[in-house]
Backbone as a ProteinNet text record, in pm:
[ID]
protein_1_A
[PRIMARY]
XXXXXXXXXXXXXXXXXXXXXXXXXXXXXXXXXXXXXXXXXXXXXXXXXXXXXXXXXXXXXXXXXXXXXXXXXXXXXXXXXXXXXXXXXXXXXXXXXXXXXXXXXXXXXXXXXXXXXXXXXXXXXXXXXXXXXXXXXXXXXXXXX
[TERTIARY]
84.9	0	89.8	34.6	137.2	106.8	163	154	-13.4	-52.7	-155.1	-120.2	-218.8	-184.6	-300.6	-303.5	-423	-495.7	-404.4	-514.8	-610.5	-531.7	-654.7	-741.9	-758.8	-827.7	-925	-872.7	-958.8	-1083.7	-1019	-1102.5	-1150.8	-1145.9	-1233.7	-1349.3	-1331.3	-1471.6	-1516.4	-1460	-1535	-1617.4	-1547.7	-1638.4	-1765.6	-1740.1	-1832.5	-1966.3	-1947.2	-1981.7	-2077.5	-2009.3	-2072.2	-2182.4	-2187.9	-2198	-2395.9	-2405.3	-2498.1	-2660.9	-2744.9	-2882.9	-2967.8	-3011.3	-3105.7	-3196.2	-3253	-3397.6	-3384.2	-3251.2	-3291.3	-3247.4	-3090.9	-3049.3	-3084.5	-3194.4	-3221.7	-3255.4	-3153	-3112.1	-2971.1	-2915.1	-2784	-2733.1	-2825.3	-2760.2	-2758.8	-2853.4	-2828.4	-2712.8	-2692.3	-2607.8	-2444.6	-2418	-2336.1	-2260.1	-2409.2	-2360.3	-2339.7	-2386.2	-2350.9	-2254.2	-2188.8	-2061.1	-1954.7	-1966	-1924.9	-1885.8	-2018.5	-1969.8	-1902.9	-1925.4	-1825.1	-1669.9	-1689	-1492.1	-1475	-1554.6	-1550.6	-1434.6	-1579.4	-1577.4	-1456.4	-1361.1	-1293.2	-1153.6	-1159.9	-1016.6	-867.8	-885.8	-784.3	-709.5	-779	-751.3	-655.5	-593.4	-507.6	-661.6	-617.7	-689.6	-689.6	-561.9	-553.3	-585.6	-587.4	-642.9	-751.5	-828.6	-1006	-1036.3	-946.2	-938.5	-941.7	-872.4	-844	-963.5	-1041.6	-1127.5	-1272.9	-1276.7	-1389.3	-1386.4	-1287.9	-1262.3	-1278.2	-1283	-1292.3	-1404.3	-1490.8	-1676.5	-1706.8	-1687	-1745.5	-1755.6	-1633.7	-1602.1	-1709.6	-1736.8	-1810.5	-1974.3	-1983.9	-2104.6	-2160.3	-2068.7	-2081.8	-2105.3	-2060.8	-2076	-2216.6	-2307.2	-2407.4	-2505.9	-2433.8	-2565.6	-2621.5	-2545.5	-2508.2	-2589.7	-2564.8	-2588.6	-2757.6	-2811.2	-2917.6	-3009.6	-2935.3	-2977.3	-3054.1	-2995.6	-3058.2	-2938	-3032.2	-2925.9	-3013.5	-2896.5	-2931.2	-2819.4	-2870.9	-2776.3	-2758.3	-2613.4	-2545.5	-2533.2	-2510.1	-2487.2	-2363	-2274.3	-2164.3	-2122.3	-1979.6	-1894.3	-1850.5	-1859.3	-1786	-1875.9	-2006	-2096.1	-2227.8	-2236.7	-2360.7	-2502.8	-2489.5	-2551.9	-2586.4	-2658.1	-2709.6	-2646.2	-2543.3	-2505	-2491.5	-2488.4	-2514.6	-2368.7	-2272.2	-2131	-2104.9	-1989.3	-1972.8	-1826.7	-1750.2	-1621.8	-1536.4	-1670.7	-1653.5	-1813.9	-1801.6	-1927	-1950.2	-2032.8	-2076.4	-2058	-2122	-2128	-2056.8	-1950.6	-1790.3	-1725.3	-1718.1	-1617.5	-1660	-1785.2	-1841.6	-1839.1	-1865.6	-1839.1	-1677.6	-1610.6	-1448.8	-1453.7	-1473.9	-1450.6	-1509.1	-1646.3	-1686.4	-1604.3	-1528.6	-1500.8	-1360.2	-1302.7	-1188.1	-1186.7	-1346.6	-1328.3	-1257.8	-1230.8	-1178.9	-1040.2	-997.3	-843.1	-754.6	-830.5	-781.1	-883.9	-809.2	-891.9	-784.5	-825.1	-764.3	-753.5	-835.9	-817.8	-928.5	-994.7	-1109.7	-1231	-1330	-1475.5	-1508.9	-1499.6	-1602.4	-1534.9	-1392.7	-1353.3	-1345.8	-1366	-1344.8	-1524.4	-1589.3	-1762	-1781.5	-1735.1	-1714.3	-1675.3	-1541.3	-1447.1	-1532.3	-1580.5	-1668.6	-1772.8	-1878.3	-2012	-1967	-1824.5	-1813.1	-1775.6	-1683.9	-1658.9	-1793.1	-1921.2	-2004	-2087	-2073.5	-2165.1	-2094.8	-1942.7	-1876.6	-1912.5	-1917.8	-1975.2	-1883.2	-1766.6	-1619.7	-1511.4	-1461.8	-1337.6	-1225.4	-1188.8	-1079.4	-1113.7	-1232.9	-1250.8	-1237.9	-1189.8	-1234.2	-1143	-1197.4	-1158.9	-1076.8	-978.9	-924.6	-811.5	-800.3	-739.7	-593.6	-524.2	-343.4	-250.2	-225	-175.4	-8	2.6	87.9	240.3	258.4	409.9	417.4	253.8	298.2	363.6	320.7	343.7	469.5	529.2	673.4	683.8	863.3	847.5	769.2	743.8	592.2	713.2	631.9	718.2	597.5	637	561.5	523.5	470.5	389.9	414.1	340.4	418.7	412.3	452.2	526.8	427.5
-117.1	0	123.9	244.1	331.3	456.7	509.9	640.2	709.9	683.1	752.1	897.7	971.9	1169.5	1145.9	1153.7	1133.8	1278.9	1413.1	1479.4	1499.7	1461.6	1485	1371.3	1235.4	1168.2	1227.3	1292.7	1383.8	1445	1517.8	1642.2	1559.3	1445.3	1417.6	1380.2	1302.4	1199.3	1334.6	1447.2	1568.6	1646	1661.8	1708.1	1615.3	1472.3	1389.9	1383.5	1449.1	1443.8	1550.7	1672.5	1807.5	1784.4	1719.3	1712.7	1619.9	1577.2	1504.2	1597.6	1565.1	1643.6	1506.8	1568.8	1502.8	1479.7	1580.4	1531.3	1429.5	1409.4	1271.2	1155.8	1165.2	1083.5	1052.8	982	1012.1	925.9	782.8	744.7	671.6	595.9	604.3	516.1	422.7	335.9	419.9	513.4	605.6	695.5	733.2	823.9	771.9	618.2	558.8	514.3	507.4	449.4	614.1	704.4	849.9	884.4	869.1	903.8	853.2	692.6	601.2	610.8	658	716.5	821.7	923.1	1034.7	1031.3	954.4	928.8	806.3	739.5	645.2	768.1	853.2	993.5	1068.6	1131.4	1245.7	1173.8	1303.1	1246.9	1290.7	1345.3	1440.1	1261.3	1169.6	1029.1	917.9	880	739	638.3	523.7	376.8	399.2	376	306.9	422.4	555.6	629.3	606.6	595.3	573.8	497.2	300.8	230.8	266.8	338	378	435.6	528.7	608	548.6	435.2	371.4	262.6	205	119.5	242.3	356.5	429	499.2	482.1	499.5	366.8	270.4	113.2	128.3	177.2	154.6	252	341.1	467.9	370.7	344.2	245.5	138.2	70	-65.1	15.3	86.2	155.5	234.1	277.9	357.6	273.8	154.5	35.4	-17.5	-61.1	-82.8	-12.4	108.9	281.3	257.6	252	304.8	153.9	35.6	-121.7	-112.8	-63.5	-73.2	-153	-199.2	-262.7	-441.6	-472	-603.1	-724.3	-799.2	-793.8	-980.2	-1013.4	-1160.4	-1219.8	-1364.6	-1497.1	-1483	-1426.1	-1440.7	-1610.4	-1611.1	-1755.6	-1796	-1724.4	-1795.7	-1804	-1711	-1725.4	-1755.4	-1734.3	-1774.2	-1690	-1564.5	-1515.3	-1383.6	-1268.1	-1272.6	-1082.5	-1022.8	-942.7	-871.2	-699.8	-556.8	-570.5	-556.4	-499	-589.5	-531.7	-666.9	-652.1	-592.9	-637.6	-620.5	-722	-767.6	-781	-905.8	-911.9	-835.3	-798.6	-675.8	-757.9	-896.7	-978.5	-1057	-1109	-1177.6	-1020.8	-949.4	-840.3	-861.5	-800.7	-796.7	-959.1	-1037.2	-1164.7	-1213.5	-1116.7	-1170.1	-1097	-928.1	-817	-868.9	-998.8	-1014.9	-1142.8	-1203.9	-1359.1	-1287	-1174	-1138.1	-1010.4	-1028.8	-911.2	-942.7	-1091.3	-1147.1	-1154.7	-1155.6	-1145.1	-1041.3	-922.9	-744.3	-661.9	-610.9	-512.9	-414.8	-267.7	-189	-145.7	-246.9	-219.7	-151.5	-91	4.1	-56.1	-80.3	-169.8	-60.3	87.6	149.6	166.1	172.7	213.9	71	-53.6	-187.4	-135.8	-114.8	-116.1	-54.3	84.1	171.2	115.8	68.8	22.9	-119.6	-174.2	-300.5	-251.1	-139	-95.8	-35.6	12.3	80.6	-16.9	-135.2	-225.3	-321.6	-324.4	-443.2	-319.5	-176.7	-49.5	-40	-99.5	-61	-107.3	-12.7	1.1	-63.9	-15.1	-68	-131.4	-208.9	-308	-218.2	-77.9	-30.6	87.1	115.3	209.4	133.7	53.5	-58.7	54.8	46.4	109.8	1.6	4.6	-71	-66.6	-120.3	-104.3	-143.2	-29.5	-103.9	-102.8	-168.4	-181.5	-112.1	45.1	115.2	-10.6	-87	-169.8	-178.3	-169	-204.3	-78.4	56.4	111.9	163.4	230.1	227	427.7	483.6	536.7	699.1	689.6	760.7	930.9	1031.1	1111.3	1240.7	1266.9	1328	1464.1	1519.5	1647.5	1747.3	1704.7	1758.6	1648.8	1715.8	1602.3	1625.4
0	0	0	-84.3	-89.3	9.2	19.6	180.7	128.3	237.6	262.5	273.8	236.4	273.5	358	519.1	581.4	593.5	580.5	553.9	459.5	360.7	209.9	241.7	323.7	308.7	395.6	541.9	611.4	570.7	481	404.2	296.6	244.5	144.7	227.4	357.2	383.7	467.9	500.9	568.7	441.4	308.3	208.6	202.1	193.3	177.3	275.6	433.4	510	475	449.9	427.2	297.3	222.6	122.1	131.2	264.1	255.4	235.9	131.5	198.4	262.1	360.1	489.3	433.8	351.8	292.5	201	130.1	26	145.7	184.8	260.3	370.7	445.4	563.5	639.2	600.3	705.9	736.5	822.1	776.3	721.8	611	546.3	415.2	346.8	268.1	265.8	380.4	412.1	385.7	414.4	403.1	283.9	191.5	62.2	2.6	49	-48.9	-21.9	119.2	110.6	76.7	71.1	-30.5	-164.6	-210.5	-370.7	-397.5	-322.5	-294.3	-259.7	-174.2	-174.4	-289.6	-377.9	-504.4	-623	-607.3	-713.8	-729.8	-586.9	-582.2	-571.8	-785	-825.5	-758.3	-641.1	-556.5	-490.3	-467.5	-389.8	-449.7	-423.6	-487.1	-483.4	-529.1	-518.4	-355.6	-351.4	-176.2	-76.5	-91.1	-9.5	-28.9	-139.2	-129.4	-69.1	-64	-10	168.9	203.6	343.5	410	339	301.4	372	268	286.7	419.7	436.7	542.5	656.8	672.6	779.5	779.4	641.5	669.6	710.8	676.8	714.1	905.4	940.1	1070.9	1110.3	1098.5	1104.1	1135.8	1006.8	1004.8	1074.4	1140.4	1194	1307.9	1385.5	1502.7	1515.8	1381.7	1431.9	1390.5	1321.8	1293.3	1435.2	1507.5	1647.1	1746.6	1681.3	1823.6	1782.7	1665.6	1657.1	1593.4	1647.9	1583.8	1458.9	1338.1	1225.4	1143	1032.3	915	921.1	831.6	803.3	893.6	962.4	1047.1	940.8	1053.3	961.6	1132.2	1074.8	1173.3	1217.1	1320.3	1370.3	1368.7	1265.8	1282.1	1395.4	1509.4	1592.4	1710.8	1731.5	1868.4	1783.6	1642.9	1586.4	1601.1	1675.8	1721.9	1611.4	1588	1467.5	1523.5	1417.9	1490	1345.8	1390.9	1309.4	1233.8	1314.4	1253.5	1157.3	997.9	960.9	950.7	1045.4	1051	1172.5	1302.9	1403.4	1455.1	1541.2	1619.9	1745.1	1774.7	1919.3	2044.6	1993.5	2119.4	2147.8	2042.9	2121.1	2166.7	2112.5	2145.4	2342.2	2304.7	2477	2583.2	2492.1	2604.5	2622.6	2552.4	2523.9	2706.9	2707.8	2760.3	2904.3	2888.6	3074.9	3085.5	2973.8	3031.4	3052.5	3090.1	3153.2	3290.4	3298	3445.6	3543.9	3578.4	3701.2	3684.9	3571.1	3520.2	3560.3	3625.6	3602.6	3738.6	3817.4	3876.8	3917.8	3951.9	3968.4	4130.6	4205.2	4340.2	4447.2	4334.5	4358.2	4310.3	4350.5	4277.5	4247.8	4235	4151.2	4086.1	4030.7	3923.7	3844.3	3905.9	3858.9	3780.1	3858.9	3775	3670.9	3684.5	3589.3	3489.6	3438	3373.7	3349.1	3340.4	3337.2	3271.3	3317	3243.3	3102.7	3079.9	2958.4	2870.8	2924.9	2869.2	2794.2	2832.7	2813.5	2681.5	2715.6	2664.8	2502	2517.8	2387.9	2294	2146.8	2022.6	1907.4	1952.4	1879.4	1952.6	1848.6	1932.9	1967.1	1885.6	1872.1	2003.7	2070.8	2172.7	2317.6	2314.9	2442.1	2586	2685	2813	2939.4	2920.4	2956.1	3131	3182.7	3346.8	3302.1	3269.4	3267.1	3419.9	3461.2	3597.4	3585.9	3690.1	3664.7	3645.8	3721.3	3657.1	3520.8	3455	3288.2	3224.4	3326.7	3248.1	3196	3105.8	2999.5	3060.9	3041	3060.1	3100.5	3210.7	3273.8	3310.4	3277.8	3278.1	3350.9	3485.6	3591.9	3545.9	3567.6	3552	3684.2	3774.1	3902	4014	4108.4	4221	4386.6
[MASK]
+++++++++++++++++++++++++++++++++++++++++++++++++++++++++++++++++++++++++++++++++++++++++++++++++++++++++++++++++++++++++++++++++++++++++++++++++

């Protein structure tokens, strides 16, 4: 794949964004495929930035298919269970996220709950809220003392 220019890809799926009317497009599987064709369209893009482009409306998508349970949903391969996203399931992500609460705590049960309710609430695999236990952490560089 050749270098992405991530701002022009920025500003294309933000033109694309801008670009929507509500009254035709109005809902967000419309909305999805128009902006779709729009970053298809704008000759400012490589292949593989359009490529980039679109893999970052998809993600966009799977998340508000989710938020707002619309779409056509498919049979998850591995829990079988009949799920929105199609490039990850909602409900392994989340049963991965409770079959490891007991694995991890931070010491505190409300910040263990907290950190647990956002975990089961999450939309995307790549937003997950996670407890890193300060030994993991790599040089930590103080602010004040």
């Amino acid at each position: 794949m050749s270098d992405i220019r991530n701002e022009l890809v920025k500003a294309a799926i933000n033109r694309a964004i801008t670009s929507i009317d509500f009254n035709i497009y109005d809902d967000i599987h419309k909305i999805h495929e128009f902006k779709k064709q729009i970053i298809l369209a704008d000759k400012s893009l490589t292949s593989d930035e359009k490529t980039y482009a679109i893999k970052d409306l998809n993600k966009t998508y799977d998340k508000n298919k989710i938020k707002y349970n619309s779409g056509t949903k498919r049979v998850c391969e591995n829990c079988n269970k009949e799920c929105l996203a199609t490039l990850y399931c909602e409900y392994c992500v989340q049963n991965y996220l409770k079959a490891n609460f007991s694995n991890w705590t931070s010491g505190n049960n409300d910040i263990d709950n907290l950190i647990q309710k956002c975990q089961i609430e999450t939309l995307k695999p790549d937003t997950i809220i996670e407890w890193i236990p300060y030994n993991n952490l790599q040089n930590i560089e103080y602010l004040t003392k």
